[in-house]
C-alpha positions as CSV (number, residue, x, y, z in Angstrom):
1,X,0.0,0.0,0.0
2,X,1.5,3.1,-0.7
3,X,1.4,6.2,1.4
4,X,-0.1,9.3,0.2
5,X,0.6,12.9,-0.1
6,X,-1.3,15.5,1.6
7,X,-2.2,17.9,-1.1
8,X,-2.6,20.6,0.9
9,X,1.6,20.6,1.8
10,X,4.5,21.8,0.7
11,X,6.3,18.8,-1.6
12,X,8.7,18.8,0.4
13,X,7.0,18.7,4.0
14,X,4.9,15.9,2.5
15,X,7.5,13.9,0.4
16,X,10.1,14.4,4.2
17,X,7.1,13.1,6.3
18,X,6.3,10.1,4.3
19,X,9.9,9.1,4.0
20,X,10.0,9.0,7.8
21,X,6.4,7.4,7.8
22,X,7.5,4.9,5.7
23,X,10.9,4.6,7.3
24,X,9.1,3.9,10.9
25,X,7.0,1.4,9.1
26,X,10.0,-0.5,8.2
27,X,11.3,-0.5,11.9
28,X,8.2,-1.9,13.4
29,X,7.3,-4.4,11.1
30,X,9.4,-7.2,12.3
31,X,9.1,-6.2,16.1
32,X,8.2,-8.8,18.7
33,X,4.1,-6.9,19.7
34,X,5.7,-7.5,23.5
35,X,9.2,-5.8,22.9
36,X,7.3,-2.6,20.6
37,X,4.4,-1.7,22.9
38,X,6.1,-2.1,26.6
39,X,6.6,1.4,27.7
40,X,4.8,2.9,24.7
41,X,1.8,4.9,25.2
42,X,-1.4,4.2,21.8
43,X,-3.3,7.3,21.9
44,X,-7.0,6.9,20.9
45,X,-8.1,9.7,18.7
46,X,-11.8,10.1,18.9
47,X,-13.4,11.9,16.1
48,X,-15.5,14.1,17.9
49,X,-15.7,16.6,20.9
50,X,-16.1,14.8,24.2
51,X,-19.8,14.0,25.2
52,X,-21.4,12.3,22.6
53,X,-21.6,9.2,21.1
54,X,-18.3,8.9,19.6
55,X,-16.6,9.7,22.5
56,X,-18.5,7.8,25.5
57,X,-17.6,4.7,23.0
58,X,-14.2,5.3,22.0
59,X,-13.1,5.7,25.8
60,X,-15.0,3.1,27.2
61,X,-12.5,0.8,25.1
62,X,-9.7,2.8,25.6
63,X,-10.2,2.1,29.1
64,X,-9.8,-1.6,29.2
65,X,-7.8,-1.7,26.0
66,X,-4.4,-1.3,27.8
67,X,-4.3,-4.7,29.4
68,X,-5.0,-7.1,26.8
69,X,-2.0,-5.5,24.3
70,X,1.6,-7.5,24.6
71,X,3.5,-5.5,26.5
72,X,0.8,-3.1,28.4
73,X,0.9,0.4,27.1
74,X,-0.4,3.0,28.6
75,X,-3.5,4.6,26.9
76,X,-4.8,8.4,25.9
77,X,-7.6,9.6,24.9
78,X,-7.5,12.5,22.9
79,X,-10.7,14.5,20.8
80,X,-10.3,15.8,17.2
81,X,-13.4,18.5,16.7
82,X,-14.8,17.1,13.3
83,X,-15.2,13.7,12.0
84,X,-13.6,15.0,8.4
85,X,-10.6,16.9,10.3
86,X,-9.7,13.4,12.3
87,X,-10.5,11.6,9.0
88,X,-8.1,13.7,7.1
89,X,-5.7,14.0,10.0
90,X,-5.4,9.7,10.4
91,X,-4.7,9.5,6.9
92,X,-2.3,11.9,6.1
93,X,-0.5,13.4,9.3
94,X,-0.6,10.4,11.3
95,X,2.4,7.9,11.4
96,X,1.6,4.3,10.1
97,X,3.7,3.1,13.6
98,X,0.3,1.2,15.3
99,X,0.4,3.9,18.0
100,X,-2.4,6.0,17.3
101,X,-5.9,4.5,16.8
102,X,-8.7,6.7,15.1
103,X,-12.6,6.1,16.6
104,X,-15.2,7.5,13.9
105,X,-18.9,7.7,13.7
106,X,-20.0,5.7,10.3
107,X,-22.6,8.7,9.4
108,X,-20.3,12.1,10.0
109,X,-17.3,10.2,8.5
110,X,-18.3,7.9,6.0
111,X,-21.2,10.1,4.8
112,X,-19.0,13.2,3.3
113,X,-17.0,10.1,1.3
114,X,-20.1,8.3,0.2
115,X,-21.2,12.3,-1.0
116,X,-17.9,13.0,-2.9
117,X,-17.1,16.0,-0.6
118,X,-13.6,17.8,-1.4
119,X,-13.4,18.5,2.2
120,X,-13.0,15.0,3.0
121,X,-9.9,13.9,1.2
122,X,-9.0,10.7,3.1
123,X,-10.5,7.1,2.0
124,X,-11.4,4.6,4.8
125,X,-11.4,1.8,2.2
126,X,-7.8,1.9,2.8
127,X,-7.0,2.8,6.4
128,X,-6.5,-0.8,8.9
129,X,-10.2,-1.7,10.3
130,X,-9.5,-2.8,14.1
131,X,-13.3,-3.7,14.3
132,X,-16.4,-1.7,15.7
133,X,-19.8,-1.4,18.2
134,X,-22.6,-1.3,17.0
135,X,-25.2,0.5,19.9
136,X,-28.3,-0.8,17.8
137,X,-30.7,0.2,15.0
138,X,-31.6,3.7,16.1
139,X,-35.0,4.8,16.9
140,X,-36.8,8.1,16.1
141,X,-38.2,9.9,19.1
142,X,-40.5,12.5,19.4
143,X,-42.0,14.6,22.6
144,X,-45.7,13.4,23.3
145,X,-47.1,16.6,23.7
146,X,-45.5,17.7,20.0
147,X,-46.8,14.7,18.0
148,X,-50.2,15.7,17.5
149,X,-48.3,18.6,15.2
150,X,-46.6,15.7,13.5
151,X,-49.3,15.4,10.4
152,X,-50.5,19.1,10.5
153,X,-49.1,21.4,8.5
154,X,-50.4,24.7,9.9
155,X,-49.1,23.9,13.0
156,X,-46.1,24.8,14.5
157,X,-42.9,22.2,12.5
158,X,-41.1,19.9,15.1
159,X,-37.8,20.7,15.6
160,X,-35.8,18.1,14.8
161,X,-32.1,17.8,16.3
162,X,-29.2,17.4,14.1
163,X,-25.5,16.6,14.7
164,X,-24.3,16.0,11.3
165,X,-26.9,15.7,8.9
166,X,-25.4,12.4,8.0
167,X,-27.2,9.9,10.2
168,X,-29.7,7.6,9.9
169,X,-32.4,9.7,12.1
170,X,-31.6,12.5,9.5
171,X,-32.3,10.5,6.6
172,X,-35.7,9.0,8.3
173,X,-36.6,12.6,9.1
174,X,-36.0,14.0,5.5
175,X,-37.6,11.4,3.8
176,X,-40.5,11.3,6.9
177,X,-41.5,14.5,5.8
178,X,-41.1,14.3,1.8
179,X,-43.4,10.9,1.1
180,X,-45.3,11.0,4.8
181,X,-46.2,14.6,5.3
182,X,-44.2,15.0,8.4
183,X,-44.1,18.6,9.2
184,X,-41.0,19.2,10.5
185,X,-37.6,21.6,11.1
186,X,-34.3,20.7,11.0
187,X,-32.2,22.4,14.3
188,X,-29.1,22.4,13.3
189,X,-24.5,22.9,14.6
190,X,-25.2,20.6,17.8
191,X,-21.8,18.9,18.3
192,X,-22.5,15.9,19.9
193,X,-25.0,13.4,21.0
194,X,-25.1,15.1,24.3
195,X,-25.9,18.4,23.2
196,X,-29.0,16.5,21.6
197,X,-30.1,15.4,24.6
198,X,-29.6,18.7,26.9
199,X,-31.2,21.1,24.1
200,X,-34.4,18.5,24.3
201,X,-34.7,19.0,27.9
202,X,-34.3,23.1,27.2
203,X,-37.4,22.2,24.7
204,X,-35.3,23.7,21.8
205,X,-36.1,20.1,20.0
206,X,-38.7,17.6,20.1
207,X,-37.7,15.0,17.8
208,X,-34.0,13.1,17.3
209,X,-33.2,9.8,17.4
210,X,-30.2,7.4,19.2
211,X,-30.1,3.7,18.6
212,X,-28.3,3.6,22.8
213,X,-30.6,1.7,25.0
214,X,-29.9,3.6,27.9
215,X,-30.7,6.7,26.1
216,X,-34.0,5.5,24.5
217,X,-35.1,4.1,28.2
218,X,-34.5,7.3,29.8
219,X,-36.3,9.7,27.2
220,X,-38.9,6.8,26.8
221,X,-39.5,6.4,30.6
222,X,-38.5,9.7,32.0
223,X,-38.7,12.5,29.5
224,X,-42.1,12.4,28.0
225,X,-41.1,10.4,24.7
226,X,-42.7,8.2,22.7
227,X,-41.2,6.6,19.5
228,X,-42.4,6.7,16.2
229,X,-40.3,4.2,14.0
230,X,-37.1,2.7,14.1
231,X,-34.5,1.5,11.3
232,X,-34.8,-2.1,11.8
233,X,-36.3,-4.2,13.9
234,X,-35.3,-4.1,17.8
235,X,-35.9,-7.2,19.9
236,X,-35.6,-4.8,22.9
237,X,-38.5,-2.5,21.8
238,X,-40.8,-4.9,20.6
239,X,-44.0,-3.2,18.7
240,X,-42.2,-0.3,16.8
241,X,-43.0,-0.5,13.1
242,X,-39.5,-0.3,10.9
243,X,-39.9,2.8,8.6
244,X,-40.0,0.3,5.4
245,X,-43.3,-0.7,7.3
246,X,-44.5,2.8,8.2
247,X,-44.2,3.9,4.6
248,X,-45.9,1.2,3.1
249,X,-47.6,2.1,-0.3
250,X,-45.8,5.4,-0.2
251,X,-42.4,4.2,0.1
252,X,-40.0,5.8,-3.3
253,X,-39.3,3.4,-5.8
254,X,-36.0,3.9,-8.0
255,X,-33.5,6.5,-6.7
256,X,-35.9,7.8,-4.6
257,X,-35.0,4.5,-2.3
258,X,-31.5,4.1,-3.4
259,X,-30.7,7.6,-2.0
260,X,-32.4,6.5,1.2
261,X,-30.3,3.4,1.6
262,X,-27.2,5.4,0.4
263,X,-27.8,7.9,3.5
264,X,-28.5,5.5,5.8
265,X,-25.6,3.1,4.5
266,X,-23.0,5.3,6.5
267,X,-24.8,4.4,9.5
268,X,-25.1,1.0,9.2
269,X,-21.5,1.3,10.4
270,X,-21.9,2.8,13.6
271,X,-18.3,3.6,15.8
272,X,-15.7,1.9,14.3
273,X,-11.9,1.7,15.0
274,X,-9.3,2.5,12.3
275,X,-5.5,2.9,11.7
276,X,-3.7,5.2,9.2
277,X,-2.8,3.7,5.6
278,X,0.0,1.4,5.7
279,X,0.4,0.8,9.6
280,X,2.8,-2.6,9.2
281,X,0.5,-6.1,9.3
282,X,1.7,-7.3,12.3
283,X,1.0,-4.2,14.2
284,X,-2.5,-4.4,12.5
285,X,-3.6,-7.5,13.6
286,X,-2.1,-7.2,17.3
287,X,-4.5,-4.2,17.7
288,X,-7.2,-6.2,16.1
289,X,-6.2,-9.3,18.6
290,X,-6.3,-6.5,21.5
291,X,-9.5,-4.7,20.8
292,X,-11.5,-8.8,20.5
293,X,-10.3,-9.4,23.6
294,X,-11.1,-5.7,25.5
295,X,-14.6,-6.4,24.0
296,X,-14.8,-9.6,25.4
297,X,-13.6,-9.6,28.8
298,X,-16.5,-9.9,31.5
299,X,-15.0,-5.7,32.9
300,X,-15.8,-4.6,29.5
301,X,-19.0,-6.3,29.0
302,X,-20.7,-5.1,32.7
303,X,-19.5,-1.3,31.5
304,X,-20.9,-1.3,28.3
305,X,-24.2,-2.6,29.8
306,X,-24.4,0.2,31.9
307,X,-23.4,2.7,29.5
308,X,-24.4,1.2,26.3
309,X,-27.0,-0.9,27.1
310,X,-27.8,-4.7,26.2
311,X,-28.8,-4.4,22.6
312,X,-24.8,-3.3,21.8
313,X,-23.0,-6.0,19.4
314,X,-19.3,-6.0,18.4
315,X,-18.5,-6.7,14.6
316,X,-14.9,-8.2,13.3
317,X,-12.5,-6.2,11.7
318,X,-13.5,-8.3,8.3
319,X,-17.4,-7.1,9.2
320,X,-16.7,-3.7,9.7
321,X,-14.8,-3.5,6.3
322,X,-17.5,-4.6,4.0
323,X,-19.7,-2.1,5.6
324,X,-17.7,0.7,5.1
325,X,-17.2,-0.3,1.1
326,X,-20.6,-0.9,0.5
327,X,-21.5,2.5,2.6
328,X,-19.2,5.0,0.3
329,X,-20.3,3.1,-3.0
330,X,-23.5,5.3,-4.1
331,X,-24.9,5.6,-7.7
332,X,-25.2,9.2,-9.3
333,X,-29.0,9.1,-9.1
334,X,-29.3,8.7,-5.4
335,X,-26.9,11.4,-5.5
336,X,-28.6,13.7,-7.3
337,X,-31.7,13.0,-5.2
338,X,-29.8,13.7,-2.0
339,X,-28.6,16.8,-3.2
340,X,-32.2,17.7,-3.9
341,X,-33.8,16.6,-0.7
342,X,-30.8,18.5,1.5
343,X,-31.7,21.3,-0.8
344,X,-35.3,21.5,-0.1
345,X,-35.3,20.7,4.0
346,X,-32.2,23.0,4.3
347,X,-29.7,21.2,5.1
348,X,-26.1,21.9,3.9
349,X,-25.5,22.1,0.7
350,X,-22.9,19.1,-0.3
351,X,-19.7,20.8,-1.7
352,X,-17.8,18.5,-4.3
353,X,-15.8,21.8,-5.6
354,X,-13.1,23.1,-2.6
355,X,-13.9,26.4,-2.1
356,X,-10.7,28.2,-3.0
357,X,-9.6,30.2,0.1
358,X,-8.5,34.2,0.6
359,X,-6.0,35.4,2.6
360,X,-7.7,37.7,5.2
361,X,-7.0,39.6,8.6
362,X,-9.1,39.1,11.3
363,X,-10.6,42.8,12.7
364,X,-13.1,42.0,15.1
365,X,-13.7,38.5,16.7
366,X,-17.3,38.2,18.8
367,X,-18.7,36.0,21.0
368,X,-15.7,34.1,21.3
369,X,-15.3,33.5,18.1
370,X,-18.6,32.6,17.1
371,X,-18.7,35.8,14.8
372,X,-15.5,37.0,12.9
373,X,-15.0,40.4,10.9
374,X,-12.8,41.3,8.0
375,X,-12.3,43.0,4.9
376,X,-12.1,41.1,1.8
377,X,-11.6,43.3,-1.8
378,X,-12.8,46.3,-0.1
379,X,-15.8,44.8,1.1
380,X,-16.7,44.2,5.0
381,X,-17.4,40.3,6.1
382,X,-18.9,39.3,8.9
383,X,-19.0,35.2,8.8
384,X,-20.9,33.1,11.9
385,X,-18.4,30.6,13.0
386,X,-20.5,27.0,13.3
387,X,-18.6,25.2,16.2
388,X,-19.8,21.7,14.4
389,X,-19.6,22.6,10.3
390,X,-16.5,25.1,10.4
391,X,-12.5,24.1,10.1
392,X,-11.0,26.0,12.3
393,X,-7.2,25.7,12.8
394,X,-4.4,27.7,14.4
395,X,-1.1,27.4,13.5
396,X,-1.5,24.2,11.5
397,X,-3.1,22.3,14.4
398,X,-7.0,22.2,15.1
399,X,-8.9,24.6,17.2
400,X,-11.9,25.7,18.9
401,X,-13.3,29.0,17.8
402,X,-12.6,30.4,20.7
403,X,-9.1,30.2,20.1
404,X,-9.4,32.8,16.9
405,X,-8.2,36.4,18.0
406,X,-8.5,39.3,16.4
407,X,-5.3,40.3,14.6
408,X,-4.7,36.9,13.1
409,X,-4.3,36.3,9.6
410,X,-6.1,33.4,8.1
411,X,-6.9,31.4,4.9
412,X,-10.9,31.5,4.5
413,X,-13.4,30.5,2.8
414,X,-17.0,30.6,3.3
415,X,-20.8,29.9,1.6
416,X,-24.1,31.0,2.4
417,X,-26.2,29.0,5.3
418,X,-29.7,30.4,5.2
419,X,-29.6,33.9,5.8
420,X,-26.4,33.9,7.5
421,X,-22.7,33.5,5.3
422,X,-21.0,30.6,7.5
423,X,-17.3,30.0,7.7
424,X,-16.2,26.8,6.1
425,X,-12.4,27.2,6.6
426,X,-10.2,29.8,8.9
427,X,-7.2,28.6,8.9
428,X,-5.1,31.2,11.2
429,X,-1.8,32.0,12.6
């Protein structure tokens, strides 16, 4: 496998840290798993900011991971903003040594692939698969008191909560209200799972969906939820009609379904483990080895009851693999009715062209950093900073926006979102 170039480098940043990729590849390769990890610290790089989903996942392996690896490393966690930034980041900037393990969401990173989005240049088809969890089919949720608005459209829309746009409960939603009259809202630039969850109990949503039994017992139970389909069957929520069922006679023949199952494809893969292109064999299956026998230790198992739930599952390395190929695979017709459908609910428009990017200096910064101000060919900007959909780095490294300061000079680019012009890119220093 060869190792690729970041495009976005200098030749000869990118050529000099291939070389030494490829040179630490070489080292490792023949190394006794024992003799290479003892003393060695793997850092697990979770693909999203702590809270959600992703992360609750990624660290609840990480925390049992250490002890079933030759030689006992210690462990880190560590949290990449976006799923696209860690994406690009594990396959270009990341050394192929078997010390750094990437945890993704299927949906927010396999999505943008399956899309053809410029901003996500990396290709999981050819990163190492450790293996992956998969919570369970998700369920959409609704607030009782809300669902009488569900089929009424002079009524006030349900807010629906959105991470990513990318996951299954998006695609249910979309589709929900384009062939079953769902009248509906899309709340967009949560971060995480968590943030879901807290801006339903501020009632700024009523409707989202999780496929975590813990989480659909306690808004089921607890917080006035009832649930209105799920993906697939559930043997732990018996009585739910799948949305193939719900739709019935209406269900879209043609693209129409195809672009359904190409959206929801991603999230057939729900968090799954990965290593950069060309991490040596042997160091590949060790991790692989490690992370079967985390998963199925009795510690493990009595955690991820109690945080996951029972209806969690663990898939192989070989599993996880086909999923992800079949999920970026997506014909041009379901594309085109994607792009449609996003169009028409407002959700983000898919970018396939990189925006190109303009050197700028930072006047004003608001909010910390949630609104920045320049001048760009004598004409004054003022760009909302999305703290889910906007690259923000400083200094080459990824940031929060609150780390933007006025005075700073960045690379930008930006589209329209609504009425508001979004940031896509500020890359500072």
């Amino acid at each position: 496998m060869m190792w690729h170039k970041d495009k976005t480098a200098g030749p000869g940043r990118a050529l000099g840290f291939a070389m030494a990729c490829l040179g630490a590849a070489a080292a490792v390769s023949g190394a006794r798993a024992a003799d290479y990890y003892d003393g060695k610290t793997l850092t697990v790089m979770i693909a999203s900011k702590p809270g959600g989903g992703t992360d609750t996942t990624g660290r609840l392996v990480a925390r049992f991971w250490g002890t079933h690896i030759p030689g006992k490393p210690s462990v880190i966690v560590r949290n990449k903003p976006l799923q696209v930034l860690a994406g690009n980041d594990l396959h270009f900037n990341t050394r192929p040594d078997g010390l750094t393990v990437g945890v993704f969401a299927g949906g927010g990173s396999l999505g943008p692939v399956a899309r053809k989005s410029k901003s996500a240049r990396y290709d999981p088809t050819e990163w190492g698969i450790v293996g992956s969890i998969d919570r369970g089919p998700s369920i959409q949720i609704i607030r009782k008191s809300a669902l009488a608005r569900m089929n009424d459209p002079k009524a006030e829309p349900i807010a629906m909560g959105s991470v990513s746009t990318d996951r299954t409960q998006d695609a249910i939603a979309v589709f929900g209200a384009e062939y079953l009259g769902w009248n509906l809202k899309f709340v967009l630039g949560y971060p995480n799972s968590n943030a879901i969850y807290l801006a339903y109990g501020r009632g700024e949503i009523d409707m989202f969906g999780s496929g975590t039994t813990e989480i659909l017992n306690r808004f089921l139970k607890q917080e006035g939820a009832v649930a209105v389909v799920a993906q697939s069957p559930r043997p732990d929520f018996p009585g739910i009609k799948t949305f193939d069922q719900l739709l019935g006679a209406k269900k879209p023949k043609g693209d129409g379904w195809r672009a359904f199952q190409a959206w929801t494809g991603p999230s057939a893969v729900d968090k799954y483990f990965a290593l950069s292109p060309a991490t040596p064999k042997n160091l590949t299956e060790v991790l692989r080895a490690s992370f079967k026998a985390t998963t199925a230790s009795k510690d493990f198992d009595k955690e991820a009851n109690n945080i996951l739930g029972g209806g969690y599952a663990v898939l192989s390395s070989v599993e996880t693999a086909d999923l992800i190929a079949s999920a970026v695979r997506v014909s041009a017709g379901a594309l085109k009715e994607i792009d449609r459908l996003r169009a028409k609910y407002g959700l983000p428009k898919v970018v396939r062209e990189a925006s190109p990017l303009v050197r700028v200096k930072l006047s004003e910064v608001k909010r910390e950093g949630r609104r920045v101000i320049f001048t760009s060919e004598g004409e004054k900007m003022e760009l909302s900073v999305s703290g889910s959909r906007s690259e923000v780095m400083v200094g080459g490294k990824p940031a929060s926006r609150s780390a933007l300061k006025a005075g700073m000079s960045c690379d930008a680019s930006w589209a329209k979102n609504g009425s508001r012009t979004e940031a896509r890119k500020l890359h500072c220093n």
